[in-house]
N, C-alpha and C positions, 0 to 999 in steps of 0.2 A: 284570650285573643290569639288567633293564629300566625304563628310568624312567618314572615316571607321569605322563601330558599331561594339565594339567587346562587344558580347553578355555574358551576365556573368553563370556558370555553378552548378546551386543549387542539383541537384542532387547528391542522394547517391547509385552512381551504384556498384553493388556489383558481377557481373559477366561480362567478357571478352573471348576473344578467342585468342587461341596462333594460329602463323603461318599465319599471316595477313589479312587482312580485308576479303577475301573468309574461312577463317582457321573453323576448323571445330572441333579443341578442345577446348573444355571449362575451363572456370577457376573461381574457387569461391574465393573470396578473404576472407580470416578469419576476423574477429570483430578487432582482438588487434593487437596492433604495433609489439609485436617482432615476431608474424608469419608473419606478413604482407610483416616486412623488410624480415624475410629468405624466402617468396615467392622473393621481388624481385632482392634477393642475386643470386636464382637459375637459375632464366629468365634473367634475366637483365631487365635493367629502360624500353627499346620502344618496348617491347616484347607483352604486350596485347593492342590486339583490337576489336573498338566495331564493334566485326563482322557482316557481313549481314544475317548470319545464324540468328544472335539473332532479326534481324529487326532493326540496328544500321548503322550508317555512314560510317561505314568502314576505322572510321580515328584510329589514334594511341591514347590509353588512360594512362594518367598520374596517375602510384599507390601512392595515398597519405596514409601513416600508420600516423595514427593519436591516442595518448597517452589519447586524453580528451575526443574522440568520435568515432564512429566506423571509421574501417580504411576502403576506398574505392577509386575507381575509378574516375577517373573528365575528360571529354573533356580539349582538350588544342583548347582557340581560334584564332579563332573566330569559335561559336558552328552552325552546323545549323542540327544536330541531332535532329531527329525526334521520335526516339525509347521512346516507352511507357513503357515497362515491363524492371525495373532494377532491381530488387530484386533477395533475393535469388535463387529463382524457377523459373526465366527467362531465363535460359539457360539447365533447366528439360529437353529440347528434344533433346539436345545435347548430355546430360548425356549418357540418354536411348539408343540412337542411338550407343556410342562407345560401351556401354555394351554389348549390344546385336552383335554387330559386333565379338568383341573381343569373347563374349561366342560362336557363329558361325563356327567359326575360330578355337576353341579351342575343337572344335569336328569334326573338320575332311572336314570341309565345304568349296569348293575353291570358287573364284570369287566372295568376296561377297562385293555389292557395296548398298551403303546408297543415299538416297535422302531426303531429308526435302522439302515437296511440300507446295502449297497451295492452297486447293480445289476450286472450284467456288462457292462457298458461306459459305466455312468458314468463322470463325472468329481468326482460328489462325493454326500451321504446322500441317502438320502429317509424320509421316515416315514412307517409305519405303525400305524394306530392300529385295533385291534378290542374292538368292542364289543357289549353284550348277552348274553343268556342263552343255553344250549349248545344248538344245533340251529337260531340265529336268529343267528348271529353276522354282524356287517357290517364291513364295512373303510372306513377313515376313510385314503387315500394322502394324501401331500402331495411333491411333485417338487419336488426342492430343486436337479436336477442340470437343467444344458442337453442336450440330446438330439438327437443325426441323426431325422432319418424315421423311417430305420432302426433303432435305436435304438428309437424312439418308438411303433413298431408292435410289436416287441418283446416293450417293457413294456405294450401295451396288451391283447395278447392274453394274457399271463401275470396281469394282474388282471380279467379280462373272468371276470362271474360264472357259476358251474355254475347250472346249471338250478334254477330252484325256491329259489335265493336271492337276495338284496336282495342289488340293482350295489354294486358300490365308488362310495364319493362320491372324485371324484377333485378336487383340489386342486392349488394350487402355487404355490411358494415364492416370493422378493424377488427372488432369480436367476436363475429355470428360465425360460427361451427358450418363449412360447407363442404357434405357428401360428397367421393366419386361419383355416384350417381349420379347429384346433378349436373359436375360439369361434364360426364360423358352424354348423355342425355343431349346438353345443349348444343356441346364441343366449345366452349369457352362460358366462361363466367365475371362478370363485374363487377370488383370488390372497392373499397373504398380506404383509405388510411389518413391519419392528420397525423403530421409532428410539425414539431417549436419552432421556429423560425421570426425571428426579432419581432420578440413579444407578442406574437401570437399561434392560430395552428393553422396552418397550411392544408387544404385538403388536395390529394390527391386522387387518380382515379387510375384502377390497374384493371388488366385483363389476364384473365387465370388460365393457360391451356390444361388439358388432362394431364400432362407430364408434370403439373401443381407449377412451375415457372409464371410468373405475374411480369408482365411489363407494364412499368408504371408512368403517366404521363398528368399532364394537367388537364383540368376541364377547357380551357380553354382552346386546347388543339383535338378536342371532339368537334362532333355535327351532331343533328337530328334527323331522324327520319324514321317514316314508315315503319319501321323494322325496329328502331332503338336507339340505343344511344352506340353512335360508330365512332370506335379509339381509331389511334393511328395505327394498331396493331389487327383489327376488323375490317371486313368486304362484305359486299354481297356475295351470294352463294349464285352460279349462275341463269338457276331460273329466278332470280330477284326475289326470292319470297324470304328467305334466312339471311340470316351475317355466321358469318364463319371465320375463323384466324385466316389471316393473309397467308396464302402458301408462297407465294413471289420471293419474301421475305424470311422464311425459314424460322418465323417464330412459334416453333409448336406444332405439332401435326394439328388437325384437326381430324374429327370422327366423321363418318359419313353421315349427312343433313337429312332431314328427312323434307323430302317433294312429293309434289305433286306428280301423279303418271303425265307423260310426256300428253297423249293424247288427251287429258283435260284440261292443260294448260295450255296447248296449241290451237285448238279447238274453239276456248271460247271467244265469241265474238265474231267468229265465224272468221278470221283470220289466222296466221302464223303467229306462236309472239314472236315478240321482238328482245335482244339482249336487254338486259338492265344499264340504265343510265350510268349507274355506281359502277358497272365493270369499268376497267381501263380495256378499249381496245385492243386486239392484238395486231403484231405487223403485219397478217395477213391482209386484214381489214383495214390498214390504218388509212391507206386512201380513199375508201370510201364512207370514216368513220367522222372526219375531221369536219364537215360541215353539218353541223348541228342549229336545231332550232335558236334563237338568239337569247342567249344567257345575263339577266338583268344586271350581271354583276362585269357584263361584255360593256353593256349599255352606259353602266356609267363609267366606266374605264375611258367609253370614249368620250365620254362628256365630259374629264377632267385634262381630256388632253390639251398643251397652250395652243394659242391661234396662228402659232406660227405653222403648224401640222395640216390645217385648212387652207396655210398660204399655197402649202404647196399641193397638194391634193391639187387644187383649184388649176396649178399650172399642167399637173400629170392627166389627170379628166379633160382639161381642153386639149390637149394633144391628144387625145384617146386613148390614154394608158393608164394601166390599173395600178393602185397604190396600196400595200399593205403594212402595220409596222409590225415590227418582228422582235424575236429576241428577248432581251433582258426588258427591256425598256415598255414591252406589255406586262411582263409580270410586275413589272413595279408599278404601270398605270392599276392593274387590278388590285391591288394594297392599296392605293388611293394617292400612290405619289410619284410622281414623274421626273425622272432625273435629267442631266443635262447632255445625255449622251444618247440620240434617236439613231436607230437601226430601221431603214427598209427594204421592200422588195418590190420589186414593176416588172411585168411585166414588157418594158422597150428594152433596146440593148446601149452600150454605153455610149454611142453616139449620139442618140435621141434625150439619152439622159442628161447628157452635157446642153443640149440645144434645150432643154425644159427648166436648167435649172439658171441658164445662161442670165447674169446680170441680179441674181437675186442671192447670191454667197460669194462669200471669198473660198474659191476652189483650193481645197489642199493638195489633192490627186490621186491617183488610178492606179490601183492593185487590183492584179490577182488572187482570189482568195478559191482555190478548186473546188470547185471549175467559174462561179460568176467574176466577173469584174464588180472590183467594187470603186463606188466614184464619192469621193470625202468631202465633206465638205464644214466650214465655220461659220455660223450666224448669231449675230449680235443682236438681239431685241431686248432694249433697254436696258436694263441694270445688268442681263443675265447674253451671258454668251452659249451656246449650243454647239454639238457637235455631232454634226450629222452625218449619216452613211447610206447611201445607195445601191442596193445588191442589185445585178442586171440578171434577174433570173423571170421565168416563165411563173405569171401570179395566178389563183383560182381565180372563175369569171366575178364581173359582176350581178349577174343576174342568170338565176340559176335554169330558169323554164329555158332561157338561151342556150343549153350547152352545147358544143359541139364537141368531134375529138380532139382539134384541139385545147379545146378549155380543159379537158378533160386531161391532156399530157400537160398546159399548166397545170392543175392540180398536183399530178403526181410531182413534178419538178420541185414544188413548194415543199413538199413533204419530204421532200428527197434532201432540199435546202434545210428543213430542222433537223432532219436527221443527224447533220452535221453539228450540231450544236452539244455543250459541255454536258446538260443535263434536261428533263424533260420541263423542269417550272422554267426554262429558257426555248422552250422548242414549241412555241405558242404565236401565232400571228391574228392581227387585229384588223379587220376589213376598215375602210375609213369610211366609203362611198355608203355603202350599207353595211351596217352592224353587225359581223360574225366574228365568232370565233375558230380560229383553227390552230385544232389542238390533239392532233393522231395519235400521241403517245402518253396521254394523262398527265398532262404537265398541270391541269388547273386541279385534279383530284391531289394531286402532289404536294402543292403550294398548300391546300388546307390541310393537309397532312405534317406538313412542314419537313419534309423530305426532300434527300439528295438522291436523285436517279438518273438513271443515264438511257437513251434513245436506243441505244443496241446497248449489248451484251457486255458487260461491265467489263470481263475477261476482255473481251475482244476490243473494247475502247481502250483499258489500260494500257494493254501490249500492241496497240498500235499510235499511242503517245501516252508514255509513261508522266511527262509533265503532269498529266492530267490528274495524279496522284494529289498535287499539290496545290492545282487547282480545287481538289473536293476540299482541302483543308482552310483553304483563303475562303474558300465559301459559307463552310460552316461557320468560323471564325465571325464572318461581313454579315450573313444571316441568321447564325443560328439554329439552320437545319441539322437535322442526323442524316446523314447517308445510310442507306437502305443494308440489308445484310448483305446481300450478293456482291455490293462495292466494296464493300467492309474485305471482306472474304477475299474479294482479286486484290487491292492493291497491300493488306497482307501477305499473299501468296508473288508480286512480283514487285514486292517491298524495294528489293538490291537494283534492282533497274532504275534506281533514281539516282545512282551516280553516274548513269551514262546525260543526264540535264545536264546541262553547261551550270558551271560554278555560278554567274552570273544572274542565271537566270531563275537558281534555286534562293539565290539573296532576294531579288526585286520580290518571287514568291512569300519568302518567309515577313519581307520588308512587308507585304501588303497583311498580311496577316496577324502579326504584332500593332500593324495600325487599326487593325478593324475592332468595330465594337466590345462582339468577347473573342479577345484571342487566346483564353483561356481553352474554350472548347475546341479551337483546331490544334491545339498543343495537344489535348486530351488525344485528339484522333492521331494527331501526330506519332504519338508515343504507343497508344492498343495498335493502330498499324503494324508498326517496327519501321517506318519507317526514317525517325528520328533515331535510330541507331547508324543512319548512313547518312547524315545532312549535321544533326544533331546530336552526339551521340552523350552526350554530360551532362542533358535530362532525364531521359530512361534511367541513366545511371544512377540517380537520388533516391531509387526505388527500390533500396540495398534488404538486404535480409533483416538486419537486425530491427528497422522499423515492424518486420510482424509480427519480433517478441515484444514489441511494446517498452522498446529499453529507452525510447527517447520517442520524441513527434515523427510522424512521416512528413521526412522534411519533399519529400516532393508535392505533396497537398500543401504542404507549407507555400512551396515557391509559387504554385500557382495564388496562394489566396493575396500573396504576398502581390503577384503581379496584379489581381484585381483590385486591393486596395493603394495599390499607386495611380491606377487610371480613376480610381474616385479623385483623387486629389489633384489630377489635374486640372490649370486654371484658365489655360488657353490652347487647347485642342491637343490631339494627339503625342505623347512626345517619345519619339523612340529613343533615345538614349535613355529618358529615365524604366522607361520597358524594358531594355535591353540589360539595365542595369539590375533590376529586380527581377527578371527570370534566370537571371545566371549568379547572384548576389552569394546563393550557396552552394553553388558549384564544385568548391573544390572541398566540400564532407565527405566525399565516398573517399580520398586519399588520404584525407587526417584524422578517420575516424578512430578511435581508439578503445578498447573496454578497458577498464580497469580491476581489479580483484573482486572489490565489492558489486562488479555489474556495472556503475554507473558508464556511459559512453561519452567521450569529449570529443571535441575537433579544434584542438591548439591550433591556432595558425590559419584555420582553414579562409580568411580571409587574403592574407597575403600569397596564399596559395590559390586559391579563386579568382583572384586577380591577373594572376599570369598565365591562367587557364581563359579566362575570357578573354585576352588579350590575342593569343594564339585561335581560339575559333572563328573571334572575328575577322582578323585576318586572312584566315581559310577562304571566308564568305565573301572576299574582297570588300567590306566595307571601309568606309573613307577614314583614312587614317585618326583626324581630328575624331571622330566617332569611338572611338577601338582605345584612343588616350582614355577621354572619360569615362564611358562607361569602366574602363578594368579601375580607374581610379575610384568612383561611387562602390564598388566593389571592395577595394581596400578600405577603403576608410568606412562601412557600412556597420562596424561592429565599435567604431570606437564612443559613442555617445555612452554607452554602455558602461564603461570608466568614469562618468559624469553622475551616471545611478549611484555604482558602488564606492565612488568617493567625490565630495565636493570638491570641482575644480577649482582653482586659483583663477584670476585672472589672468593672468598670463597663459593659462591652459587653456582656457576659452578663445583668447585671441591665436592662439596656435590651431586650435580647432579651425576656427576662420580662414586663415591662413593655408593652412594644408587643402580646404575645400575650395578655396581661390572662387574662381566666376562659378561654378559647381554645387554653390551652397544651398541655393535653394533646392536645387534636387535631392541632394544629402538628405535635407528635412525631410521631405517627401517619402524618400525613402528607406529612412530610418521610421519615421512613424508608421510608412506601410509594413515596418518590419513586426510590428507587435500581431499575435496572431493568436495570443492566449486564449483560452474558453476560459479563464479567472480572469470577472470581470474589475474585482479588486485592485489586481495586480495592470491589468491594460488602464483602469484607469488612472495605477498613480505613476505607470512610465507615462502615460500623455500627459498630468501634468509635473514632470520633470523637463519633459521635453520643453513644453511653455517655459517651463522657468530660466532651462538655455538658452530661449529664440530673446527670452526677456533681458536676460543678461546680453548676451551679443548686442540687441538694438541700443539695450545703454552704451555698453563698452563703446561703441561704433560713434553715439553720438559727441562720448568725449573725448574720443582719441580724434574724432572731427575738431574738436575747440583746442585740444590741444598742440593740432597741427596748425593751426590758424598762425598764421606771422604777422604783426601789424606791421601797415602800409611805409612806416621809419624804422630802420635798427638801428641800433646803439649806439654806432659813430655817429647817426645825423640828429637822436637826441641828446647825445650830448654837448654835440657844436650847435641847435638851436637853443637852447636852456642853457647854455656855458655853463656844462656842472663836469666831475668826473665822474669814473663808475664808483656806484655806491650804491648806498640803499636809495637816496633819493633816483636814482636812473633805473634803479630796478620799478620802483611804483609806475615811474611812464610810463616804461616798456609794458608793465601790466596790464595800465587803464590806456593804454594803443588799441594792443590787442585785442581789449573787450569791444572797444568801438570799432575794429575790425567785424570782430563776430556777431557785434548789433548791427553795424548800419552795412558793412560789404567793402569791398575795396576803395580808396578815395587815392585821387592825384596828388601829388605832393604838397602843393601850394594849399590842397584843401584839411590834408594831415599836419602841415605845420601850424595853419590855425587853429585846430583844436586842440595841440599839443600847450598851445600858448594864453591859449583861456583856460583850458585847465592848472595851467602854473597862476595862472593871475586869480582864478577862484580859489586856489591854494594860499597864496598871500596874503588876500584880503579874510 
């Protein structure tokens, strides 16, 4: 009889696929036991397999979380699994594939179906991805395999499009081997990358210039089109037919595109062409570039605006004047949300405007803002108060077969009005009457780019208001945008002109910026500026030498991760003290830094030292005294929880804890816990529960140094003169059983404390 060999399973497979052995979702399993268990809390225990997608058996795989070693994957035997690649990045085309799907899909794309093939002479998948409606279908490749020439001409002419359909967008993968040749050929190329990112892989999408430089961004701040898939780093080329690197932007030269001769592209149709939609305007053009066909995404913008916008519309139209809204307040209608602060512009001048708005706001009043007047004003519609602005400037017409000249110098006036504006996703106006957009300088190409640009000449904005330095940083901070190269570049280059800002005005800035969403990123710009060496100068400075021999963390990535895990734990809005205290918390390491013989690096002291360092910055910035106390105090005391790790405190220790952090303490918490920042996740999880175990002792300590405080409602002289006893042990027991009826029932009147002093002696007797 033959025996059974059940093979034994040494592998540490670290990727699966749900929805069984054909399943086409991937699943990364995290390093440590307790994600491991809530991956398989979520799925359940037979839910991953080693799917065929991955090159796997397609049997059911057993998640083992394991405490001493990483946690993974194991066949259950008998094995006869043949799959080579288990690692984390063995299921990369899996990733790629939903991505790309799910972002297809999320632009409006039907039909869209995936295939993971395998070439005749790879050495490993590739994907394809087609999409669109039947008779217009497009191929979305992605080359996951390394490829000969050979090879490579191949597969080129086997996806080289039939006639009269739209090329294959070709791509490629983390590991696919890519030619100079191609990307000079192209002048850029679209490669792809995943890495780890809390428990799973993140796909990424980078664009390649010939100089091999990749700028990498997410799918998400792509588009589609025509032409392919356009990063924030790609344009159209200007006969519209190629994408090419952004030259505006300086990332990368590009190689010359290849076109079509002038004369067969002008030609056909028996017209001129026309520029391409995707260029941005130039300022030559700008004035007569801004009134464009009506943009569906114009359409709903105005359809999400409130009715208080129509209230007035309605008063500007019957007086015969034009209404557009302007400014910040459209780019935020075309995001789909409309804030409480409305910018317009009319055509009437500030007398008319006063007489239109007469009796329907409470007037705030009348600035000059050069050159329109601007007329303010406050309205209250129902729960929501408004704040509204009136610019008295020359508006485009409303109807355009009407034009005359001077609609036409309105026109330019409008455009002359955004010009003035901080950046181009703010230098956009929204018709009300009829639906347009006006938009001269690619503010709406911008906003999907998610870029900071400016209306002129970055050089030339900077150094004719240097504030505006600080405004790019409050912005990215509030949005999230990157400012473009050429900004980058000026307020680099006239960095030192931010001390000529009034002190004042550089706090409310930085104030607004520490408040905003991630003020992580305008610190970032802060500091690649240099500008923060003249506002700020004890950030940059955390960015010491010795972090790039790797003798300690770079504590400046520290302080930022440090300041984004404080705003997680915020629990009622923004709080700049505990901000203020967790970006400057290790401030004073570059002065305490120390090596010692064996190499290791210390910072004795550098809290009591960081403390008198933030104390004096803030002060610089004029912040409010009460502000400037706590934060340098959260700063002192930021390092002592850490003495509770390495030795159990007393209680007396812990109430001193308390104590020293006074009204303070819950921020302490806060930021002490945002203080852990380890990639041992071992270790981060057993300082968080230490820390529970101090929040746990405190609420005790607290609740019986409360009963302990407790006095009952009689002392001593008046039990003893009601009880006619002296001190003794029997006056100690009242005083006792006083007190506890104090801390049961709450304070009582006298005459209602001497009766129950008195039936307790009589239930005593009896």
């Amino acid at each position: 009889m033959a025996s059974t060999v059940t093979e034994e399973d040494n592998r540490k497979v670290q990727t699966a696929v749900l929805g069984g052995s054909q399943g086409h979702r991937p699943v990364f399993l995290p390093f440590e036991k307790e994600d491991a268990d809530g991956l398989r809390r979520l799925h359940g225990a037979d839910a991953f397999s080693c799917g065929v997608l991955l090159g796997g058996c397609g049997q059911v795989l057993t998640l083992r979380a394991c405490g001493d070693r990483k946690s993974h994957f194991a066949h259950r035997p008998p094995v006869r699994c043949r799959r080579t690649a288990v690692g984390e990045n063995s299921a990369d085309h899996l990733y790629i594939g939903e991505a790309l799907v799910r972002w297809l899909r999320g632009r409006g794309q039907g039909k869209v179906t995936v295939a993971y093939v395998r070439q005749a002479h790879a050495r490993s998948d590739s994907i394809e991805i087609r999409f669109g409606p039947k008779g217009r279908r497009r191929l979305l490749h992605v080359q996951m395999a390394r490829r000969s020439f050979s090879e490579w001409k191949d597969d080129r002419r086997r996806l080289e499009a039939a006639p009269g359909k739209s090329p294959t967008i070709r791509t490629y993968g983390p590991e696919s081997e890519l030619s100079p040749y191609e990307v000079q050929a192209a002048g850029h190329a679209l490669r792809f990358r995943c890495e780890t990112r809390d428990g799973t892989r993140e796909v990424s999408i980078g664009t390649q210039s010939p100089d091999h430089k990749v700028q990498w961004t997410i799918l998400e701040r792509c588009s589609l089109s025509d032409l392919g898939i356009v990063t924030p780093s790609l344009e159209a080329a200007p006969g519209g037919d190629v994408l090419r690197l952004k030259r505006a932007e300086g990332r990368g030269t590009s190689v010359p595109q290849p076109r079509r001769p002038a004369t067969e592209r002008g030609k056909e149709g028996g017209r001129e062409e026309q520029p391409s939609a995707a260029v941005v305007p130039s300022r030559e053009t700008a004035e007569s570039a801004f009134d464009e066909p009506v943009d569906p995404r114009a359409k709903a913008a105005r359809a999400g605006l409130p009715p208080l916008v129509d209230d007035l519309l309605h008063r500007f139209t019957t007086a015969g004047f034009g209404l557009v809204l302007a400014g910040a307040a459209v780019r935020q209608a075309l995001e789909g949300s409309v804030g409480r602060e409305l910018d317009f512009v009319t055509d009437s001048d500030t007398r008319q405007v006063r007489q239109a708005v007469h009796g329907w706001g409470d007037e705030v009043g009348v600035h000059r803002a050069d050159p329109p007047e601007v007329v303010s004003l406050s309205k209250v519609v129902g729960a929501d108060s408004y704040t509204v602005r009136i610019s008295s400037c020359p508006a485009p017409p409303r109807d355009r077969a009407s034009r005359s000249p001077r609609a036409a110098e309105h026109e330019k006036a409008l455009v002359a009005y955004l010009r003035r504006s901080d950046f181009t996703i703010d230098a956009m106006a929204l018709g009300l009457s009829h639906v347009t957009l006006t938009d001269p300088f690619g503010g709406l190409q911008d906003l999907e780019r998610r870029v900071l640009r400016t209306p002129r000449a970055p050089m030339a904005s900077v150094a004719n208001d240097p504030s505006l330095m600080l405004r790019v940083v409050r912005c990215a901070a509030r949005l999230g945008f990157e400012p473009v190269l050429e900004l980058r570049e000026a307020m680099r280059t006239t960095a030192r002109r931010v001390t000529e800002i009034p002190v004042e005005a550089v706090r409310e800035e930085l104030t607004a910026t520490m408040l905003a969403a991630r003020p992580g990123i305008g610190l970032r710009l802060l500091v690649d500026t240099r500008i923060a060496e003249h506002v700020l100068p004890e950030l940059p400075a955390l960015r010491f030498e010795s972090a790039e021999h790797h003798r300690h963390k770079d504590i400046y990535e520290h302080t930022l991760k440090v300041l984004d895990q404080a705003i997680a734990l915020e629990t009622e809005g923004p709080d700049l003290t505990l901000r203020w205290a967790a970006l400057l918390h290790d401030i004073g390491t570059p002065r305490t830094r120390r090596t010692g013989r064996d190499g290791h690096v210390s910072f004795h002291h550098h809290d009591v030292v960081g403390s008198k360092m933030a104390r004096r910055r803030l002060r610089v910035m004029a912040y409010p005294e009460q502000l400037v106390r706590d934060v340098a105090r959260l700063v002192e005391l930021h390092l002592r929880f850490h003495g509770y790790v390495e030795e159990r405190w007393t209680d007396p220790a812990v109430r001193r804890y308390v104590r020293d952090a006074g009204p303070l303490l819950d921020r302490l918490h806060k930021l002490t816990r945002a203080d852990c920042t380890t990639q041992n996740q071992r270790k981060a999880h057993a300082l968080a529960r230490a820390y529970d175990s101090l929040e746990e002792r405190i609420e005790r300590l607290a609740v019986e140094d409360e009963r302990q405080a407790a006095r009952p409602d009689l002392d001593g002289y008046q039990i003893m003169e009601i009880l006619d006893i002296r001190p003794g042990v029997e006056l100690g027991r009242a005083y006792e059983y006083m007190r506890g009826l104090r801390i049961e029932k709450g304070p009582m009147d006298f005459e209602t404390a001497r009766d129950a002093l008195l039936e307790w002696r009589d239930q005593r007797v009896r």
